[in-house]
N, C-alpha and C positions, 0 to 999 in steps of 0.2 A: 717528604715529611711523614703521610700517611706511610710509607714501607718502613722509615724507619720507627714508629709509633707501634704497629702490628710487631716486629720485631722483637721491641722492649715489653708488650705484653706479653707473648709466646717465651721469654727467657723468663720473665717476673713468676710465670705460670709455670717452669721446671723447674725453678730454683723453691717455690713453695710447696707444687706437687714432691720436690726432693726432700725438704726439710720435715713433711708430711709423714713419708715414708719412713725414712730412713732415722732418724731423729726421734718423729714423736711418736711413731712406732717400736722405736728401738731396735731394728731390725740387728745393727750390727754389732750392736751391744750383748745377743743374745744366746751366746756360745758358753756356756759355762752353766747355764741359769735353767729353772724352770718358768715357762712363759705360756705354755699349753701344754697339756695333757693327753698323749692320744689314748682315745676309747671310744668303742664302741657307742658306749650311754653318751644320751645326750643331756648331757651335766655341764653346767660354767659353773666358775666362781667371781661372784664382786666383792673387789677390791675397793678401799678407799685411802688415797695420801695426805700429809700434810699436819693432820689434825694433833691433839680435838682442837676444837672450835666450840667455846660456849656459845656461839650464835645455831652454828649450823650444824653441829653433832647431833643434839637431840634431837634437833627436827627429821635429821635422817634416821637417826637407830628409832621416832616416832613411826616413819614409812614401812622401815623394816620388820618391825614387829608388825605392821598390819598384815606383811605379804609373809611374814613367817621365812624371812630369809635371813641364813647367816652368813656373817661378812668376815671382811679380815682389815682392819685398820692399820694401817703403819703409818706408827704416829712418828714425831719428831720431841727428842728428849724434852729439850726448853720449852715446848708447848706442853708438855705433858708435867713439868713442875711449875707450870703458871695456870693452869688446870686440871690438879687431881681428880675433883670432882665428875668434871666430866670423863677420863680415862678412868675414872672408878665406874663409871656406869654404863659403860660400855664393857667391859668385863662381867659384873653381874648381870647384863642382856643378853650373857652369852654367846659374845662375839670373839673372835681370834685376834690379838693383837701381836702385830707385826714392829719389827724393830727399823724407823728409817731414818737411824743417824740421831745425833744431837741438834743442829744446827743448818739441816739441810744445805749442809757444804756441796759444792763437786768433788767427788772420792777419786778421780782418777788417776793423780797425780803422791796418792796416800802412798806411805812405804807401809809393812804388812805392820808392824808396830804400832803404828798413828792407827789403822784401820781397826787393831783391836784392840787400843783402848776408847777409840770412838762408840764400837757395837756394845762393848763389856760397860763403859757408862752409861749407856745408853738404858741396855739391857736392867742394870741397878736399879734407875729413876724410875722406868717402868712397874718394874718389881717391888720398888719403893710404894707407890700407889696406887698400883689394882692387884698385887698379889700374884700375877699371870709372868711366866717365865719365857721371856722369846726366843722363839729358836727360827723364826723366818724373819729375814734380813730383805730390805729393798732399796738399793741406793739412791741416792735423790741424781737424778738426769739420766738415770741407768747406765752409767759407764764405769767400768771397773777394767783394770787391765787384768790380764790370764793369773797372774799369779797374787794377784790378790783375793780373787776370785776364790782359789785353791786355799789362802788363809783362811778365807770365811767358813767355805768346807771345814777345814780341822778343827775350828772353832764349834761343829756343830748347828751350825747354820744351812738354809738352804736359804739361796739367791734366787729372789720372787720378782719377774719381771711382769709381762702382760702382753695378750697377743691383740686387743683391740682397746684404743685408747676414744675416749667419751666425749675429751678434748673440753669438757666443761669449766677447765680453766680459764677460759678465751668467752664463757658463759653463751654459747648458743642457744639456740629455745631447744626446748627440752623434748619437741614435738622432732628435732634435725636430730639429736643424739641418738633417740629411740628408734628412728628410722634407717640410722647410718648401723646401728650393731645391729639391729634386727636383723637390717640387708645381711651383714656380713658372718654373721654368728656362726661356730664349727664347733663340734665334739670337745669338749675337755677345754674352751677359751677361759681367759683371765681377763676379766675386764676393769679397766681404769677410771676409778674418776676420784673425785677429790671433795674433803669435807673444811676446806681452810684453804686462803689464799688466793690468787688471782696471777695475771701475766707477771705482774712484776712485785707482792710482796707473796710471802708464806704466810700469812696468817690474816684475819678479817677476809675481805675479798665481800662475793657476792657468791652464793650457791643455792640462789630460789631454782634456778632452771635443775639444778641436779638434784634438790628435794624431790619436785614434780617429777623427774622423767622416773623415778622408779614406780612408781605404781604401777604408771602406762607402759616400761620394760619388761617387768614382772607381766604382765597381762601377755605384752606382745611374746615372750619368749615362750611362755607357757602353752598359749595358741600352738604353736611350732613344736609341742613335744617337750620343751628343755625344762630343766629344774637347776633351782639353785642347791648347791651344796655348799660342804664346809673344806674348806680347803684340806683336812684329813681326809674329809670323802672323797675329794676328786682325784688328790694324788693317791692313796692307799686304794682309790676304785674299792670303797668298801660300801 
């Protein structure tokens, strides 16, 4: 009983470590897309999915103006016409607002037709209430098959993935998050975390741990050399 006990943990523990990697990493997903940047500078960019969130937007574009960091939101259409307000004020904070879907569907099954009228309304509602025209695209689970991929190209899009994920959807303390990218932080990363939503809805959710961890990110990354940029800076290396 104990060998097979030991067993079932050691398979629970590659099937996790698996879905870790390869999943909420997006590792395989990442062939078509920008997800890192190589360069020299030591520059990331943070990313945020999901939103807005009248709970938890402000509080984080609150954080971010303290650390004087710009971010990139990809928001989701129907949260963004159920709160203009808040996608209005996350554009005049001058932040980048990213395009992720209407309805954070899984894309991967989209014919290139469905996929662009999905972006292109998307793109409207946005443009509808903060005036900001997206041209960077994220899809919700990160998976896109090769030639849709190549749609979203001709659309004038680039396909924004991310090379280190915050995993603050699963709400760790905020002390594990800071600790886990510190450790792993490289030249040119895109880092993931999220202002709406939780394991199992997109929207509400809990995001106290992901208010907190940026301050103490921003400290810790800074210690280390790195600076946030704007995702023009990091890709353009300008």
């Amino acid at each position: 009983m104990v060998f097979f006990s030991i067993v079932g943990f050691v398979v629970l523990f590659i099937v996790i470590g698996g879905f870790c990697v390869f999943f909420d990493q997006a590792i395989l997903a990442r062939r078509g897309t920008i997800y890192r940047i190589k360069t020299d500078k030591k520059r990331v960019l943070l990313t945020f999915d999901d939103g807005p969130s009248p709970d938890w937007t402000p509080k984080i574009l609150d954080e971010l103006k303290k650390e004087n960091i710009s971010a990139v939101f990809f928001m989701i259409g129907h949260h963004v016409q159920k709160y203009p307000d808040i996608a209005r004020q996350v554009a005049s904070e001058g932040h980048t607002i990213g395009n992720h879907g209407y309805a954070h569907s899984v894309m991967f099954y989209y014919t290139p037709a469905e996929i662009e009228e999905e972006i292109q309304y998307t793109e409207h509602v946005i443009r509808e209430a903060t005036g900001q025209t997206t041209k960077y695209f994220r899809p919700p689970k990160a998976w896109l098959r090769r030639n849709i991929k190549k749609k979203v190209k001709s659309m004038g899009y680039e396909t924004i993935l991310w090379s280190l994920n915050s995993k603050d959807w699963v709400s760790f303390n905020h002390k594990s998050i800071v600790k886990y990218i510190s450790g792993h932080i490289k030249n040119g990363d895109i880092l993931l975390f999220h202002d709406s939503g939780n394991v199992t809805t997109t929207e509400g959710g809990n995001r106290r741990q992901t208010v907190k961890s940026i301050s103490l990110l921003a400290r810790a990354l800074r210690e280390k050399g790195f600076e946030f940029v704007s995702i023009e800076e990091l890709i353009n290396g300008e």
